[in-house]
Structure formats: C-alpha cells, structure tokens
MIMAR-159613 format. One record per residue (C-alpha): x, z, y; residue number from 0. Coordinates in steps of 0.02 Angstrom, whole numbers, plus 50000, padded with zeros to 5 digits. Layout:
<recs>
      X      Z      Y  drenlo
      X      Z      Y     NUM
...
</recs>
This chain:
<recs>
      X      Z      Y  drenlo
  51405  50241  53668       0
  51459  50421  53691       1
  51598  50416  53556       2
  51663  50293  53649       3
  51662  50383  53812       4
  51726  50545  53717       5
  51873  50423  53647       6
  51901  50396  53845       7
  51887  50571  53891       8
  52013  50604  53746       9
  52133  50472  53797      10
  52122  50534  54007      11
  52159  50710  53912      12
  52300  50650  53843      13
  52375  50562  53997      14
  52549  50647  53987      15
  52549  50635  53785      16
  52696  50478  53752      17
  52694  50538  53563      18
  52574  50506  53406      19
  52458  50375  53383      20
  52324  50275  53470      21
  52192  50150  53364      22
  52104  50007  53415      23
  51936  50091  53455      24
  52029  50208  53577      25
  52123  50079  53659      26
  51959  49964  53667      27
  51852  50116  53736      28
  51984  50173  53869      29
  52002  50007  53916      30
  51826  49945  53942      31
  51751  50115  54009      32
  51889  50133  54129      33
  51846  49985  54222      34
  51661  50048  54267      35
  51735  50170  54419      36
  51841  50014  54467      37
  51687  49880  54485      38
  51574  49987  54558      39
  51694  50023  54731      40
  51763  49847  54699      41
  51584  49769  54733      42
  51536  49916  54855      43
  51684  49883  54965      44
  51680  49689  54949      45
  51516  49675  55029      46
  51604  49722  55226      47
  51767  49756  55281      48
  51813  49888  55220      49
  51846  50047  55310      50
  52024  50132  55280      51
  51937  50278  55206      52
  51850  50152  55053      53
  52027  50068  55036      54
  52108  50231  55008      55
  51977  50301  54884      56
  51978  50130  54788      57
  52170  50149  54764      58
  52147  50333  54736      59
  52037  50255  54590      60
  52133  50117  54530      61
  52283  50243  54520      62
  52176  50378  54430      63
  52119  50244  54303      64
  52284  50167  54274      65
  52393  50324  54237      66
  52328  50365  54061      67
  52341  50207  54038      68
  52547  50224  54007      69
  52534  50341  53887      70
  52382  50255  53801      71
  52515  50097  53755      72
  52639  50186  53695      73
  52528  50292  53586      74
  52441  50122  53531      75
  52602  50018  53521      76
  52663  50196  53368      77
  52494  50140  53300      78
  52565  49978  53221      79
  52739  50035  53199      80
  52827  49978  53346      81
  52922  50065  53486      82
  52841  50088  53643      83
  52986  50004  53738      84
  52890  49853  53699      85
  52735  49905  53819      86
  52863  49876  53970      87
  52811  49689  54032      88
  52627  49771  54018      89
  52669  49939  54116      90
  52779  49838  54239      91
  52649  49725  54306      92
  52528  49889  54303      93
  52652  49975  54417      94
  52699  49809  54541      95
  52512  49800  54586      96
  52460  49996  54621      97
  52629  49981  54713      98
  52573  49824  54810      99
  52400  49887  54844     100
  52504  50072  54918     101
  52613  49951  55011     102
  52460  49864  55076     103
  52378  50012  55129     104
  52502  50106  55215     105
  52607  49963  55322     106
  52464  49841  55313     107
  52458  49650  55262     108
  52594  49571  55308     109
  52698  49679  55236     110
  52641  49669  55073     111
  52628  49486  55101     112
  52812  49468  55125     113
  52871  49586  54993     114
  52734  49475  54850     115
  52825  49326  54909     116
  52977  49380  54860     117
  52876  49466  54693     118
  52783  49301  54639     119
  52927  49242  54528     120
  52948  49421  54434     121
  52757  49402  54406     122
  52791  49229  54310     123
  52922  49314  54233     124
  52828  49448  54154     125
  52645  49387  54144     126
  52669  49309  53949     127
  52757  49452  53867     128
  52626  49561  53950     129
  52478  49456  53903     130
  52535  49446  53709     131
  52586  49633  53723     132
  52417  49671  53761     133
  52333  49540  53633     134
  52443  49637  53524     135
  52370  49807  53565     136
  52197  49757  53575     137
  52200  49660  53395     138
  52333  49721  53257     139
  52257  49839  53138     140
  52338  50003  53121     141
  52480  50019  53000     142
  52440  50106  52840     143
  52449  50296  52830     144
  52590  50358  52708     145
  52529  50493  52594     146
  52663  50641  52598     147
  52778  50700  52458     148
  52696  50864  52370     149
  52501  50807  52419     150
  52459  50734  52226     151
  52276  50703  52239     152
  52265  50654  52050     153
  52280  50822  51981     154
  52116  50939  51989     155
  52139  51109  52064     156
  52167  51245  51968     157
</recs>
C-alpha cells in the first residue's frame, strides 16, 4: 500500500511533467488513490444541502485531483508508444465537467443547466473514444525498452 501512494505522490509531483513515461502501476495507483479525497466530501456533502463553502472545497478538490491527471495520460499514453494527442477525448470530458461544476457554482443551476443542454450531444460525441482511451491506458503493457548503441552487456569488464 505505500508504494502505491508514493507512485501517487510521484505522479502529483510530476503534475506539470508532459514528457517521459508513465506504467500501468502508476496510472492504476494515481487513479484509484486519487479518488479517496473525492468520496469522502462526496458522501460528507450528500448527506444535507450543501453549504456554498462544502461546494467550493469539493470543486477545489475535484480540480486538485484532476490536474495531474493531464500530464499522467500523456506520460502513460509515451508508455506504449503513442502520442499523447490521443488522450484528448479523455482530457476533454475531464475539462467539460470541472468546467460545468465552476459554472454551477458561480452562476448557479440553471445556468449550467442550459449550457449541458446544449453540451449533451458533445458528451455522446466523445464518451467512446474516451472510454477505449482509457481501457487503453489502464490495460496495454508497456512497450519494450530498447537497449542503447555502445551498452554491450556480453562482454565482462576489464
């Protein structure tokens, strides 16, 4: 349990870092301890109404949570061999709903209501190439390391 939250740790660290690599375990970690902060003011604010002061920490959360989360994709997307561009359905969706929940919270409800309305059909949109995007980042095994040019392990040191 506390590699994985020092995988986390390493991967908030790293929030700004679009280059290198990210493997499965990091992705899985980030991804599953992330989501603790999340459920515990989710189910402490769903008991009531919430108070504007719990709605604006929970974004503050979700938003904390979510922005190493762009970087983590990209890395993981280099992982496997493939360009980060391809994280974009994913990060899109990501983006739309800490958006919605800012729009919610600052000019209310309806508001957001009327803007998701006119939302709901990028959503369908973008919801497949997201899910398999993340299938994809969650399951395909790294791709294997090339040994470099001048490293020749066969010969005994001298």
């Amino acid at each position: 349990m506390i590699s994985y939250v020092r995988q986390a740790g390493r991967t908030a660290a790293r929030t700004l870092d679009f280059q290198g690599t990210a493997d499965r375990r990091e992705f899985a970690a980030y991804i599953l301890l992330s989501q603790i902060p999340v459920a515990i003011f989710s189910l402490g604010s769903s008991w009531a109404d919430p108070a504007p002061t719990i709605r604006g920490i929970m974004l503050a959360v979700q938003i904390a949570v979510a922005l190493p989360l762009f970087a983590l994709c990209i890395r993981r997307l280099h992982d496997f061999g493939q360009s980060g561009w391809w994280s974009l359905p994913l990060l899109t969706l990501i983006a739309r709903t800490l958006l919605m929940e800012l729009v919610g919270f600052a000019a209310g409800w309806s508001v957001r209501s009327a803007i998701e309305t006119v939302l709901s059909y990028m959503d369908w949109l973008l919801t497949v190439p997201a899910v398999l995007c993340f299938l994809a980042m969650a399951l395909w095994p790294a791709r294997p390391k090339i040994e470099t040019a001048g490293a020749d392990r066969s010969a005994p040191a001298a």
